[in-house]
N, C-alpha and C positions, 0 to 999 in steps of 0.2 A: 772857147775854153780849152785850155791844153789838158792831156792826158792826166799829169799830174794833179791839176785842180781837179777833177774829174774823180780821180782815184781817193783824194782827200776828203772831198765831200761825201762819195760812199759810205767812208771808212768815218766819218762825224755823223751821218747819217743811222750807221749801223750804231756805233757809240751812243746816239741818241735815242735810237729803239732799245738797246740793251740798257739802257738808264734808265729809263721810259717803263719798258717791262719790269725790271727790278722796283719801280719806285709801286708799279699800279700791285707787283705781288708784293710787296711790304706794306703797304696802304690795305689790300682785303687781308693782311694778317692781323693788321692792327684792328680792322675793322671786327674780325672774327673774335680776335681776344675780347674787345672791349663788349662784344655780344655776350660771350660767354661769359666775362664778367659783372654784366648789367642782368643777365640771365640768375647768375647764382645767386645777386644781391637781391633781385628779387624775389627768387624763392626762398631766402634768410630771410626777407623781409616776410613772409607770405606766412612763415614758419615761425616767424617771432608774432606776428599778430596772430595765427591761428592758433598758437600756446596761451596768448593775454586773452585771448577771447574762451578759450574753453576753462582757463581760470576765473575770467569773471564771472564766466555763466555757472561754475562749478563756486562759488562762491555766491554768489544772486541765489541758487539752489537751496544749498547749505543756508544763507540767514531763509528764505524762505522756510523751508524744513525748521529749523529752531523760532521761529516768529508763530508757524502752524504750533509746533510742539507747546509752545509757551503757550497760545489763546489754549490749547485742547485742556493745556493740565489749567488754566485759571477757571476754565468751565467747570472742571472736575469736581476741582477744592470748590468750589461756589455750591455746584449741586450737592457735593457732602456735605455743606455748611450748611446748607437749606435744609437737609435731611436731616440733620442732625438738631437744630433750632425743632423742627416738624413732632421729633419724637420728646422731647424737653416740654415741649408745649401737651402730647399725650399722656405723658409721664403727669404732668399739673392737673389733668383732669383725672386721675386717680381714685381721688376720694369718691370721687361723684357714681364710682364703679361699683358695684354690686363685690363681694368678696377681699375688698380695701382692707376692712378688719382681719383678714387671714393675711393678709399680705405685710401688716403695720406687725402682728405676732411674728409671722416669720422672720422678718429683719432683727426682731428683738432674740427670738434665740439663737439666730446664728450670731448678734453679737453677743450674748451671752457667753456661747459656745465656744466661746475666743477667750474666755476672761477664768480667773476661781472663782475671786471673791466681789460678784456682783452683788451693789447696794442699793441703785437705784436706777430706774426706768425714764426720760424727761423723751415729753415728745409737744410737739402743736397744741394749744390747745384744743383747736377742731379736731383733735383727733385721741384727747385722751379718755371719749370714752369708750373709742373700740380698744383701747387697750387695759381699761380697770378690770374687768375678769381675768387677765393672763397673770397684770403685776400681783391678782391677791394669791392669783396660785402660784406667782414666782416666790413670793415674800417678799416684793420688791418694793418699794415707796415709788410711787407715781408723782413723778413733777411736771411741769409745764415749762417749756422754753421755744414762745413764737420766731425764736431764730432758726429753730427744728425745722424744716420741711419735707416732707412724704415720707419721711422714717422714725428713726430714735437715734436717741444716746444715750449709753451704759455707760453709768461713773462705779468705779471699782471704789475701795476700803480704802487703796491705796492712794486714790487722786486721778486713779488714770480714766482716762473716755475714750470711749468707743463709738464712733459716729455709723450707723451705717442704715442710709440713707438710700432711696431709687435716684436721686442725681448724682450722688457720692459713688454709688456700683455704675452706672451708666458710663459716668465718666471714666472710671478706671479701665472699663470695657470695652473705650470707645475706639482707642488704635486697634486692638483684634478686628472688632467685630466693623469698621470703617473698612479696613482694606479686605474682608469678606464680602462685601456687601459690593465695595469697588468692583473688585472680580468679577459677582454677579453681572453688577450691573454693565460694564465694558466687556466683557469677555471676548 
């Protein structure tokens, strides 16, 4: 081989390490980008499922929480409905109480009390004879009306009535003294 092929070869030689080296440092750049690229997608990835997941779990929670809240308040209303049926049905046995006749009186003049020109008294008739001594001392005419239960009803000159009854007070009473009683009971 002469001098010159000699020095050619070198010189393709060296050419072809300087390609060689250039190609192997462009290949670990590419290789490093695409790391780095594969790197950030997956922590975007990691980072989009670890927001989906702390929203479902943050959602799972929340109906949890509203599904809880919902049975608590349908317990609630249930047990105040129980209670409330419990006292209705105590309120029924009334009469059968010692002191009923003070009780049938007082309804009568508190609705009185309400009125001028009261004319007449109409109550049960199981019950109109704890109230014949009050109507002779009211001046009142005593009727009977089985539609009456555990009270009376004052009819005025006018036309007008006066119902007032221990279901009729009870009832009226019943939001106050339900969300008192709520209280108590949850507190």
């Amino acid at each position: 081989m002469s001098e010159l092929e000699t020095l050619l070869e070198k010189e393709i030689l060296s050419e072809l390490d300087d390609i060689l080296a250039q190609a192997d440092s462009r290949s670990k750049e590419i290789i490093e980008t695409a790391e780095r690229e594969a790197s950030a997608r997956l922590a975007a990835c990691r980072r989009r499922v670890d927001t989906k997941s702390r929203a479902a779990e943050q959602r799972a929670r929340s109906g949890a929480e509203l599904t809880l809240s919902t049975a608590a308040m349908k317990a609630k209303g249930e047990v105040m409905e129980r209670l409330r049926e419990r006292v209705l049905s105590a309120l029924s046995e009334a009469p059968s109480r010692p002191g009923y006749g003070k009780v049938l009186e007082a309804l009568a003049e508190e609705a009185i009390s309400a009125v001028d020109s009261a004319q007449s008294v109409a109550a049960n008739p199981e019950d109109l004879d704890k109230l014949t001594q009050w109507a002779l001392r009211r001046g009142l005419e005593l009727r009977e009306d089985p539609a009456i239960r555990l009270g009376v009803q004052i009819t005025c000159s006018d036309g007008r009535t006066i119902v007032n009854t221990l279901p009729v007070r009870f009832h009226r009473a019943w939001d106050t003294l339900a969300s008192e009683v709520a209280d108590l009971i949850w507190e």
